[in-house]
N, C-alpha and C positions, 0 to 999 in steps of 0.2 A: 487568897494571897499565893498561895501555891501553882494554882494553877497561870496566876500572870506570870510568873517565875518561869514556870514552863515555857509557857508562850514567848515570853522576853526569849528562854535559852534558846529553844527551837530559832527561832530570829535570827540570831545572834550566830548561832551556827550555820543558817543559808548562807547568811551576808559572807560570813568567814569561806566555806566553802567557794560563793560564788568568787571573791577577791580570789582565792587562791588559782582557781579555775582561767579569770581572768590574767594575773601574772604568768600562768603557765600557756596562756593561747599567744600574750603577747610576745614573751619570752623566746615561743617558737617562731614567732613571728619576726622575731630579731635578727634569730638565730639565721635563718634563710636568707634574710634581708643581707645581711653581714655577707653569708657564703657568695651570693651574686653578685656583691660588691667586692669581693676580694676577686673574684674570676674574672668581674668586665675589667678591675684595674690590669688583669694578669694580660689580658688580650689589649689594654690601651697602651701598655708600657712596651708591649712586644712591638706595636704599629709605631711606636714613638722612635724605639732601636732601629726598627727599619730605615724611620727617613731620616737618619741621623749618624752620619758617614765617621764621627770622629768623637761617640760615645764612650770608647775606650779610654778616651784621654780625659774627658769629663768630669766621670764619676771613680767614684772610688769604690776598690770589691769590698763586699759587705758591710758596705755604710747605708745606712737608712737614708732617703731621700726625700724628708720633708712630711709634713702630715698634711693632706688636700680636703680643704672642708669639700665631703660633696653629698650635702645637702639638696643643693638645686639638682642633680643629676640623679641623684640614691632614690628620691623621694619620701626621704625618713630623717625628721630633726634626730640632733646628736650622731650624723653620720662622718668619718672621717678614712683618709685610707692612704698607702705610703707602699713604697714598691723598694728592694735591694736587688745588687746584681751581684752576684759572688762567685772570683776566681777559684777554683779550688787548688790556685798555687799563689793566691794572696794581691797576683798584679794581673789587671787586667789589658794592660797596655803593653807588655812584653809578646804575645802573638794573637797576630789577629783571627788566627783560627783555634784558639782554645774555645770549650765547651766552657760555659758559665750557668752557670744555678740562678734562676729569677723568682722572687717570693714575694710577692703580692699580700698585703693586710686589710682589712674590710672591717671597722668596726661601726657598729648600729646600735643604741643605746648602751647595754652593759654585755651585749654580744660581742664577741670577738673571731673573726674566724682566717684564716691565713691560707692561701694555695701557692703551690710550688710546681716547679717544673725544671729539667735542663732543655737549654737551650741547645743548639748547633746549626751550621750552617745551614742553608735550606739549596744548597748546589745550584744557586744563580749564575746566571755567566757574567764574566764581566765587561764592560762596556765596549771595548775596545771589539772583543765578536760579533760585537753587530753594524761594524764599520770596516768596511776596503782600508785605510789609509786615518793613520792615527799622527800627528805633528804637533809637538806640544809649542814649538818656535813655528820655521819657517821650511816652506815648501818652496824650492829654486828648481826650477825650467830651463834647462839651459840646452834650446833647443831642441828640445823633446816634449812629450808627450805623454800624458796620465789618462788612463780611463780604470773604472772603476763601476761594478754594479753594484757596488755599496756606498752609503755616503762615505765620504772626504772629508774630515775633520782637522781645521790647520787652525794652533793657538795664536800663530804669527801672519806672518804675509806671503801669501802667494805671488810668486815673484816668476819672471822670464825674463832671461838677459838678452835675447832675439828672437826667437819666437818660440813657441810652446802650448799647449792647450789641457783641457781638462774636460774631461768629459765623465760625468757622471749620474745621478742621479740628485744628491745634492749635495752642496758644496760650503761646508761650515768654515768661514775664514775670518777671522777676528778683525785681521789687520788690512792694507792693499792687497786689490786683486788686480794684477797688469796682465796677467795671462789671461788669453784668450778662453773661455768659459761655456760649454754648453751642458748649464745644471742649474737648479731653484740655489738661487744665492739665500744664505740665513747664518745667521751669528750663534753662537751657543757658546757653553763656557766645557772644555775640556774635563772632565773628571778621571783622572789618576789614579790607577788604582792605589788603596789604602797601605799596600806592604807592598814591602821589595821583590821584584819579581823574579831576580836573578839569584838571593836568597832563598825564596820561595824554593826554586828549580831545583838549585844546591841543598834543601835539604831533601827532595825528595829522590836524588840522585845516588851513582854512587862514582865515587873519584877516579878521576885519570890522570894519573903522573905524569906534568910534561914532559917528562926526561923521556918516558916510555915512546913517545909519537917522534918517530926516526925524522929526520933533517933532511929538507930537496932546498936545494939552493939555499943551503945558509938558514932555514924559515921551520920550526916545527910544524909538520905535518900533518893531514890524517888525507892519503890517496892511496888509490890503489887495491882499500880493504872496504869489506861490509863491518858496518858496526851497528847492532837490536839488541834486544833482547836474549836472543841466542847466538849471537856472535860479537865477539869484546877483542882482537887481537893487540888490546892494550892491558889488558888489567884484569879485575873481576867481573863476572858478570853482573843485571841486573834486568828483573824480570817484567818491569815496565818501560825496559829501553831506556830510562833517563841515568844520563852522565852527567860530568859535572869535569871543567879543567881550570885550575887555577897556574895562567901562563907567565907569574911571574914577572908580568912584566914586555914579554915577549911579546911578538907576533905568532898567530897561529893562521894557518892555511888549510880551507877542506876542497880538494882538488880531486877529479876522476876517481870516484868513493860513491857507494849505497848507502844513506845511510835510513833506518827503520825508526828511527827513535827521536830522542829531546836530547839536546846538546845545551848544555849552560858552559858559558866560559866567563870568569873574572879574569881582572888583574891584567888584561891584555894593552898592548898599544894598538892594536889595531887584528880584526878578523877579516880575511879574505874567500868571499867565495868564489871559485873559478875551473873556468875547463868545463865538461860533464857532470852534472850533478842530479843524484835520485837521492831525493831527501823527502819522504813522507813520514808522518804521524799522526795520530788522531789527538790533537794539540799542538804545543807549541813544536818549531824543529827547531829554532835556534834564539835562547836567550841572552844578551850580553850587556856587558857595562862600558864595551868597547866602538868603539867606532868601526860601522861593517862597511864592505866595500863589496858590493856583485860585479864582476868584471870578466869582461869576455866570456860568458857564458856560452857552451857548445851544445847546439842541440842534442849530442845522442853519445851515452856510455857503452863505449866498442869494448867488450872481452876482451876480443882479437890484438887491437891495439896496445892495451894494458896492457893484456897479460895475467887476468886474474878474474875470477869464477865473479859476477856482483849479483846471482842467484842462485846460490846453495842448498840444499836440501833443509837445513836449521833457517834460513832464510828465506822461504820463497815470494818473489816479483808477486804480488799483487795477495800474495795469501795464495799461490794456487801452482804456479809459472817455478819452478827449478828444474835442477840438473847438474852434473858437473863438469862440464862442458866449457869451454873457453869462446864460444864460437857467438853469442847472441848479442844484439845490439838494443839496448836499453834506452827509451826516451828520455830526456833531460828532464825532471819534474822537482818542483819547489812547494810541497805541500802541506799548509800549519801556517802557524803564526810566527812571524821574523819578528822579535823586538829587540830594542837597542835604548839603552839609556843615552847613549850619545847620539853622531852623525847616521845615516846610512847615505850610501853612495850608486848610484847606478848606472854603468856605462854600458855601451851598446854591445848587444849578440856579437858572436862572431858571423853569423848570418843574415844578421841586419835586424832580422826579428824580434818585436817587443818580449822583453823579459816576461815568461807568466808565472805569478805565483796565484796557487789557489790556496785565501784564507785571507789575513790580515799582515799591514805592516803598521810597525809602533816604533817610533824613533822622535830623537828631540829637534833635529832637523834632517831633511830629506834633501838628496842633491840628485837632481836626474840627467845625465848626458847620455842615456839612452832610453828609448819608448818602455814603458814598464803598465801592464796589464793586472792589476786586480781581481780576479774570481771568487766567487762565494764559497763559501765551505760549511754550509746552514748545518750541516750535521754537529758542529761544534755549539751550536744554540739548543741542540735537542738534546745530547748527552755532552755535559758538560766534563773536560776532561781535569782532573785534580789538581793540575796545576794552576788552572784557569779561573779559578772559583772564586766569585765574589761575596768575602765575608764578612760584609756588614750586613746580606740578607740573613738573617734566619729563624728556625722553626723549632716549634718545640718538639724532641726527640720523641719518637713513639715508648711507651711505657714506661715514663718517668714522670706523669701527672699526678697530683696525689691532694690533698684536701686536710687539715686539722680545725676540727672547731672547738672552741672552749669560751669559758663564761667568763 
C-alpha cells in the first residue's frame, strides 16, 4: 500500500511539475508573442499616419482606437491589439507640428504587453519643392511664355488670350489647355499643404512695424536697405533671417533692396515687387496672403545709383563678396520659394528678358504679361528648410522607444 502511494505521489508530482513547466514555457511564449504584436502594430499605425494627410482631425488625443482581432496576422488564437495617439497639450489639431506620444497594445492570451514612442516630424519636403509652378485655379498667358525644368502643376485651366506657350517637362492641368504646349500632358490632383503657410512663416519670424518701413510714393516701403539676419534697419533682429509685416491693410513695396532672408507679409491689399531685386534664401523669400505683382524688374542693383552699400561686411554678396564701398553693381536674383495665397502677376523685364526665379512658385492664380523662367533649386529637397517642412511625414524621435510587459 505504501509503496503505491508513493508511486501515485511521485506521479502526481511530474504531472504537476511538468503542467507548471508547461504554463511557464507557454506563458513566455505569450509574453513574446504579445511584445511583437504590440511593435508590428507600433510600426502599422506609424505607415497608416503617414498615408493619411488629415489624421489630426480624425482621431482623438488619447483615445483608444478600437480593439483589432489579429488572429489571422499574430498567428496566435486570443490575439488582439489597439493603437492611441496622445497630444501632450490634449488637442491634436491645434498644430500640425506638435510632437504626439503613439502607444501601441499587443495582447496574446493572458499576456499583455504595450510599446511606446514620440513621434515627430520626419523633415519631408513638401510637395510644392518638387515642382517649378504650383496653381491651385488658373494659369492665364497673356502673350507670354512659361518654361520650367520642373513639372507645372495647374488645378484650373491653362489658358492664353493670343498666344503663349509652356514649356516643360510635364504639365499637370486639370481643366483647358489653349496654350500652346511642349510637355507629357497628365492630370493629378493638387495637395495643399495641411497648415497655413504664412502662419507657419509668422511664427517662426520676428515682427516688422509697418509704420517703421518709411513711405516712397504714398506706398510703405522696404528700398534702398539690406535686410538678414545681421542687418534689420527696421526693428529687431533675427538670426534665421525670417520677418514677418502685418500691413494693415496697406500696400507694401520691396524696390532696389538686398534682401538675405524670408519675408512673410499678411493683411496686405497687394505686395509689389520692383526695380533691382537680390532676394535669396535657403527657403522661402517671400510668403503672402496678398496678391503679388513682379513688375518691371531691372536686371542689376547699382550702389552707385542708390546710394547705398547692398554688400556690407554683416552682410556679405554670396557668403564671401563685401566691402563698404558704394561703387558695385549687383545682378538682379529671385532665389526661394514665391508663395501667395491669392493672385501673382507678371509683367515684363524692363529689358525684355524673361523674369528668372530659381526655386518654386505657389499662387491660386497666376497671370503672365511677361516671359517668366523656372529654375530648380534641388538643394531645398536635400536639406529641407523649417519653414518648408511637411508634417504629416513623421518618425519616431531617436531615444524615446521603450517597451512594458505585464500579465
Amino acid at each position: 500500500m505504501f509503496t503505491t502511494l508513493l508511486v501515485a505521489g511521485t506521479i502526481a508530482t511530474a504531472v504537476s511539475l511538468s503542467t507548471t513547466r508547461l504554463r511557464m514555457i507557454t506563458g513566455e511564449a505569450e509574453r513574446m508573442a504579445a511584445l511583437r504584436l504590440a511593435e508590428s502594430e507600433i510600426q502599422r499605425t506609424l505607415q497608416s499616419l503617414n498615408n493619411d494627410s488629415r489624421w489630426r482631425e480624425t482621431l482623438v488625443s488619447g483615445q483608444v482606437n478600437g480593439w483589432l482581432n489579429a488572429e489571422s496576422f499574430c498567428g496566435h488564437a486570443h490575439s488582439t491589439t489597439a493603437f492611441l495617439v496622445r497630444d501632450p497639450d490634449g488637442d491634436l489639431s491645434d498644430n500640425a507640428f506638435d510632437e504626439v506620444d503613439l502607444i501601441a497594445q499587443g495582447n496574446v492570451g493572458r499576456a499583455k504587453s504595450a510599446v511606446g514612442a514620440r513621434l515627430t516630424n520626419a523633415g519631408s519636403p513638401l510637395g510644392l519643392l518638387k515642382r517649378g509652378i504650383t496653381v491651385r485655379q488658373d494659369l492665364r498667358l497673356h502673350a507670354a511664355n512659361l518654361s520650367s525644368q520642373h513639372p507645372v502643376e495647374i488645378g484650373g485651366h491653362c489658358l492664353t488670350s493670343s498666344q503663349g506657350r509652356i514649356v516643360t517637362t510635364t504639365l499637370h492641368c486639370d481643366g483647358f489647355v489653349t496654350a500652346e504646349r511642349f510637355a507629357d500632358l497628365e492630370a493629378d490632383e493638387i495637395r495643399s499643404p495641411t497648415f497655413n503657410l504664412v502662419d507657419r512663416h509668422i511664427e517662426l519670424g520676428t515682427e516688422i512695424l509697418i509704420g517703421q518701413l518709411p513711405l516712397r510714393d504714398g506706398i510703405r516701403s522696404i528700398y534702398g536697405v539690406v535686410l538678414s539676419a545681421n542687418e534689420n534697419p527696421f526693428g529687431d533682429l533675427n538670426k534665421d533671417g525670417h520677418y514677418w509685416i502685418d500691413a494693415g491693410g496697406g500696400s507694401v513695396t520691396i524696390a532696389s533692396a538686398r534682401i538675405a532672408g524670408t519675408l512673410a507679409i499678411t493683411n496686405a491689399s497687394r505686395v509689389t515687387i520692383s526695380d533691382a531685386v537680390c532676394w535669396e534664401t535657403h527657403g522661402a523669400i517671400l510668403v503672402t496672403d496678398a496678391p503679388v505683382f513682379l513688375t518691371a524688374i531691372a536686371p542689376m542693383l547699382d550702389e552707385f545709383a542708390i546710394g547705398a552699400n547692398f554688400n556690407p561686411p554683416s552682410t556679405p554678396y554670396r557668403g564671401f563678396d563685401f566691402n563698404t564701398t558704394t561703387f558695385d553693381r549687383i545682378p538682379t536674383s529671385l532665389r526661394g520659394v514665391i508663395y501667395s495665397s491669392r493672385s501673382i502677376t507678371v509683367t515684363e523685364t524692363t529689358d525684355g528678358q524673361p523674369l528668372r526665379i530659381t526655386g518654386s512658385v505657389v499662387a491660386e492664380n497666376l497671370d503672365l504679361w511677361g516671359d517668366l523662367s523656372v529654375e530648380p533649386f534641388d538643394e531645398l529637397l536635400d536639406d529641407v528648410p523649417i519653414g518648408l517642412i511637411d508634417p504629416t511625414h513623421l518618425r519616431i524621435k531617436p531615444g524615446t522607444f521603450y517597451r512594458t510587459e505585464t500579465f
